[in-house]
PAROGU-252085 format. One record per residue (C-alpha): residue in three letters; z, y, x. Coordinates in nm, 3 decimals, always signed. Example, Ala and Ser with C-alpha at 12.3 -4.5 7.8 and 13.67 -1.06 7.14 Angstrom:
BEGIN
(ALA (+0.780 -0.450 +1.230))
(SER (+0.714 -0.106 +1.367))
***
This chain:
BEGIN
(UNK (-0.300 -0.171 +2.282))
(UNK (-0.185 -0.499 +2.176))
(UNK (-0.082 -0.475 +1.747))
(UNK (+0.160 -0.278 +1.637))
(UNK (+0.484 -0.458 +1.444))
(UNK (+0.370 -0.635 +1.127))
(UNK (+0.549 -0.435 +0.870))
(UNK (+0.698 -0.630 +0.554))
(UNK (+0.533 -0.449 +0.322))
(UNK (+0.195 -0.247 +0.331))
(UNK (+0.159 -0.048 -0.001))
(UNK (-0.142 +0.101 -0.047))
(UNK (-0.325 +0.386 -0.266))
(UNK (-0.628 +0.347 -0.466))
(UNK (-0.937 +0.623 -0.552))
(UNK (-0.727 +0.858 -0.383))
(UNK (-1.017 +1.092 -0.192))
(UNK (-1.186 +1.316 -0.446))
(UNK (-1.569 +1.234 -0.286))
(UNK (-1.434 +0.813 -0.328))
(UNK (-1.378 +0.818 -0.656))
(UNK (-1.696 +1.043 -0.741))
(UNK (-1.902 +0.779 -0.559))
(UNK (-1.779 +0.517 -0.871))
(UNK (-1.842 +0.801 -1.129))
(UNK (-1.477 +0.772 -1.185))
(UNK (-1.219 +1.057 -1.279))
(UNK (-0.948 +1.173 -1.049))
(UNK (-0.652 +0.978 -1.112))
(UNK (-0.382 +1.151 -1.292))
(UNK (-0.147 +0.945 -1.053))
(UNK (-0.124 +0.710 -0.757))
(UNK (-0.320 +0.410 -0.809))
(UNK (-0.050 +0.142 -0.606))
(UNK (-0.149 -0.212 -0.450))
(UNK (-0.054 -0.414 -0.181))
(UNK (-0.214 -0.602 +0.061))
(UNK (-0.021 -0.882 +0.235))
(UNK (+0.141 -0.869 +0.542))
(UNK (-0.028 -1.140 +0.680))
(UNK (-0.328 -0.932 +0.666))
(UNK (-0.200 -0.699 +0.939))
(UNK (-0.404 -0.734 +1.280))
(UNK (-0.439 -0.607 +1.598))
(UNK (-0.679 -0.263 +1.645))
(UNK (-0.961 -0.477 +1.830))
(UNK (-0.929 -0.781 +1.714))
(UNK (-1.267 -0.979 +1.583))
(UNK (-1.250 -0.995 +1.184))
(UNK (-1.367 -1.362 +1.103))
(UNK (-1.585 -1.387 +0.800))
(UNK (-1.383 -1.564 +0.538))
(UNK (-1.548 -1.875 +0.381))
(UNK (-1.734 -1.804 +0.056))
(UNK (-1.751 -1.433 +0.133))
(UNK (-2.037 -1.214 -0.054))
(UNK (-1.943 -0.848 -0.025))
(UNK (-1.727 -0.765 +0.269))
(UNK (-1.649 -0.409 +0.299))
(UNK (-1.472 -0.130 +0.526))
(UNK (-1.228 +0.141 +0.464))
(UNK (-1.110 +0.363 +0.720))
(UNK (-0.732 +0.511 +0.632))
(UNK (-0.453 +0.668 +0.759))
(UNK (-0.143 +0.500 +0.733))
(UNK (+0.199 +0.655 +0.711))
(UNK (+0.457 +0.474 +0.882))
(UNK (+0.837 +0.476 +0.758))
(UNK (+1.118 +0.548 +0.987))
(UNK (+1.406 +0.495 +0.768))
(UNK (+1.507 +0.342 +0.443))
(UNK (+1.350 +0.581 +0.167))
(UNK (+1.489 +0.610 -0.209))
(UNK (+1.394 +0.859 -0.436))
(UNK (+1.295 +1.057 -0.171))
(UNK (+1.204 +1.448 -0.312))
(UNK (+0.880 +1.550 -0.256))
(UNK (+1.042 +1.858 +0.019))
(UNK (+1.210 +1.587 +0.248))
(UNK (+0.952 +1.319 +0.252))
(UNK (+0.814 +1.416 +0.598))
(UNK (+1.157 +1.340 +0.726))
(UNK (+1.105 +0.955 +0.654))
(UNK (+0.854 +0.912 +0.831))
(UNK (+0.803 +0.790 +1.190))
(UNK (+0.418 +0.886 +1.261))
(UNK (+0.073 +0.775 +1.184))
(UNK (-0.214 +0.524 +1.263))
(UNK (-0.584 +0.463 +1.184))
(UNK (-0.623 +0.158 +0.940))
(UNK (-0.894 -0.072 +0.811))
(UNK (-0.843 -0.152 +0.433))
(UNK (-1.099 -0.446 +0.462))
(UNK (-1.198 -0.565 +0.095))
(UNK (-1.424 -0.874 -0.035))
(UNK (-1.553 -0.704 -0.342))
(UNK (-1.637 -0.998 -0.529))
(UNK (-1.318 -1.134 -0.484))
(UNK (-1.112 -0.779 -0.596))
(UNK (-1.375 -0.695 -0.876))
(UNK (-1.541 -1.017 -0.999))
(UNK (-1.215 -1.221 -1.059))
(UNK (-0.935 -1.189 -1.305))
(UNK (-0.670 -1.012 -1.219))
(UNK (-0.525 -0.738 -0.966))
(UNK (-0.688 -0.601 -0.630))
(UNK (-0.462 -0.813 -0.393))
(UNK (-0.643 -1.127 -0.369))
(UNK (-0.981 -0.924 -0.244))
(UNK (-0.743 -0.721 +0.041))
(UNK (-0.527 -0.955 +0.176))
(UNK (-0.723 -1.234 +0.381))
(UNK (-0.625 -1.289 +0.686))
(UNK (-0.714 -0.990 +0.935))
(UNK (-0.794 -0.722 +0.651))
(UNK (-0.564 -0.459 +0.771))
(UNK (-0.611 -0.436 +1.115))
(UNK (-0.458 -0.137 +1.268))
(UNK (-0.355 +0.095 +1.590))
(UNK (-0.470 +0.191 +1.830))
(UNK (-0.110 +0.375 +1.863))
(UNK (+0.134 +0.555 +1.640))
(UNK (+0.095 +0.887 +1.679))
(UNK (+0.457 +1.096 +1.605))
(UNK (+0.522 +1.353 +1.308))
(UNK (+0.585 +1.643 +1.674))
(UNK (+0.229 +1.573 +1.717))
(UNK (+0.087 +1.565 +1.360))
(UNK (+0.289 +1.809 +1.161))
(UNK (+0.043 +1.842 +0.904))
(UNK (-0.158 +1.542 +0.812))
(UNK (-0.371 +1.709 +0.579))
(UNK (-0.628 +1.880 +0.781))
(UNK (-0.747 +1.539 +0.999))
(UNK (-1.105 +1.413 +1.045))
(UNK (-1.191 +1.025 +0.989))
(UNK (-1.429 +0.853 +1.025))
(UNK (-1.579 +0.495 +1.061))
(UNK (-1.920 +0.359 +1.141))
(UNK (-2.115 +0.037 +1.099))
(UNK (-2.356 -0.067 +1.423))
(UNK (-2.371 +0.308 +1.536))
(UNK (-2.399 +0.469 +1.213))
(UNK (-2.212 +0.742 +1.048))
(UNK (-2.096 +0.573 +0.670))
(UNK (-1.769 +0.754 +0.590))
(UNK (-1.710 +1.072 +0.806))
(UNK (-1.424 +1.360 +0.598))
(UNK (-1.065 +1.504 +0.623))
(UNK (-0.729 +1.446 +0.505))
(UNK (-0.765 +1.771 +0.295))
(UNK (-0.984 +1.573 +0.013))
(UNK (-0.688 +1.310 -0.024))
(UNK (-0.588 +1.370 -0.435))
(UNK (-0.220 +1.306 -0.355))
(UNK (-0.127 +1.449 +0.035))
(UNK (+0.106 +1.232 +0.224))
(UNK (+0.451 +1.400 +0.103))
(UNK (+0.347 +1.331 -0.237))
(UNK (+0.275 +0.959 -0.173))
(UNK (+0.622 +0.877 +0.004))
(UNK (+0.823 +1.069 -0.266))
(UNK (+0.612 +0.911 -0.543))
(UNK (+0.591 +0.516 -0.410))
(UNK (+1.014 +0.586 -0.322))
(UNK (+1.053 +0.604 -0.745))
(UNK (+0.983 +0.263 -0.778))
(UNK (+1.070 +0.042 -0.457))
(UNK (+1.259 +0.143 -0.198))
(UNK (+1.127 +0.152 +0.136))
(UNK (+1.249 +0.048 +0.453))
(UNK (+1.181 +0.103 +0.827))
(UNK (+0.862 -0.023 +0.961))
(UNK (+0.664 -0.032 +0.614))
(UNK (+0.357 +0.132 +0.605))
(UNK (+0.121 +0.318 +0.361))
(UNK (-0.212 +0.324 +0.327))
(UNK (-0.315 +0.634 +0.199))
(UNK (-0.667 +0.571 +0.062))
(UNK (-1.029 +0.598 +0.145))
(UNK (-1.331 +0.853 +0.172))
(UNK (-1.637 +0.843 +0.008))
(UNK (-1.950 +0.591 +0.182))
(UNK (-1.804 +0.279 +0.166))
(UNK (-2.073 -0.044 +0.160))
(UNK (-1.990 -0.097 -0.234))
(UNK (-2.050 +0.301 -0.290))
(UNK (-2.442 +0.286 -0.126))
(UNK (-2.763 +0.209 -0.374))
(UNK (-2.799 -0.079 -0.297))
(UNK (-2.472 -0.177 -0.155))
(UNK (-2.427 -0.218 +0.188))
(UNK (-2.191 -0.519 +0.267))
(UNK (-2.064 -0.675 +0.609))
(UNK (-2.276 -0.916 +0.795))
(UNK (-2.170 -1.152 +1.086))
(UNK (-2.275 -0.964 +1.359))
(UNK (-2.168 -0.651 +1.247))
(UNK (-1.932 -0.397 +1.450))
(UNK (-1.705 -0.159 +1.272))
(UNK (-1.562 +0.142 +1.438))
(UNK (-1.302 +0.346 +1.204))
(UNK (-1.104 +0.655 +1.349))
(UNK (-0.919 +0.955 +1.297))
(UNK (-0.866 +1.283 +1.526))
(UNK (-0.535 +1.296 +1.749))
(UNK (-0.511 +0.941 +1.698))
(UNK (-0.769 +0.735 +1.840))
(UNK (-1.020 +0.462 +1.712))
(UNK (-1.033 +0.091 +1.618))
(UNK (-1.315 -0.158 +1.655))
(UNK (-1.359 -0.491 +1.509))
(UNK (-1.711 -0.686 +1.524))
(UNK (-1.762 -0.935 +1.217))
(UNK (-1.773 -1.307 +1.339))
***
């Protein structure tokens, strides 16, 4: 499928799978942990991801991301399903050294150019009507790294739309990103970062799979 409309805004959730933020010896968030990644970033589901200059520690995250329908403001936590149009499998890409070896916040280490690619379809909220009991999944050359369910998200979907809706409104076409799993590159001993070379395959049951190789 060719790529799905760049949204204007793709708001994201940190160290929000239990097993992800075990993997950092870190405790369960008390809240959302909110970034962005730029929409530039968006890409299409099979698109090559080119290496960006002066990269060092490329990784992958396989997500689901929640796609808005209609303009959502302090939506309650019982109607949140209602904004929503359906759901896609997403690659959170991330250059660690850039997101944890620099000053200041995560966005500068998600947001290159072709770190969010995404597809292969939206999938509707008639065909998913709970989002909380999905596998995903993603794998580097072959090889199982993250493989889990929706039910270990921290914060489930309907708490994430009411929650972000508190403090910016969102509008048709945006998307969340609903965090991680546990077995990303950064998680291994040693860490396991991208190579050129590399192929990544990321997906999630009843809606397909992705594929980008690193060039």
């Amino acid at each position: 499928m060719d790529i799905l409309p760049q949204p204007s805004m793709i708001i994201c959730v940190g160290q929000n799978y239990a097993a992800h933020a075990r993997e950092f010896g870190s405790d369960l968030p008390r809240e959302p942990v909110l970034f962005q990644k730029a929409p530039r970033s968006w890409a299409a589901p099979f698109a090559p991801l080119a290496m960006p200059s002066g990269s060092e520690k490329l990784d992958y995250e396989v997500e689901l991301g929640v796609v808005i329908v209609k303009t959502a403001k302090q939506v309650p936590e019982e109607r949140a399903m209602d904004y929503i149009q359906g759901y896609t499998v997403l690659c959170d890409y991330s250059e660690r050294s850039w997101q944890k070896e620099h000053e200041g916040q995560w966005t500068k280490g998600k947001s290159h150019d072709g770190f969010c690619p995404a597809g292969p379809r939206i999938v509707s909220t008639s065909e998913i009507p709970d989002p909380q009991c999905l596998r995903i999944w993603s794998k580097v050359n072959g090889e199982i790294r993250q493989d889990s369910n929706t039910a270990d998200m921290i914060f489930p979907v309907r708490k994430l739309v009411s929650y972000i809706s508190r403090f910016m409104t969102l509008h048709a076409g945006d998307v969340i990103s609903t965090g991680t799993p546990g077995g990303v590159g950064m998680g291994m001993n040693p860490p396991r970062y991208l190579k050129v070379g590399d192929v990544v395959e990321l997906g999630i049951e009843q809606i397909g799979e992705i594929r980008q190789e690193i060039v």
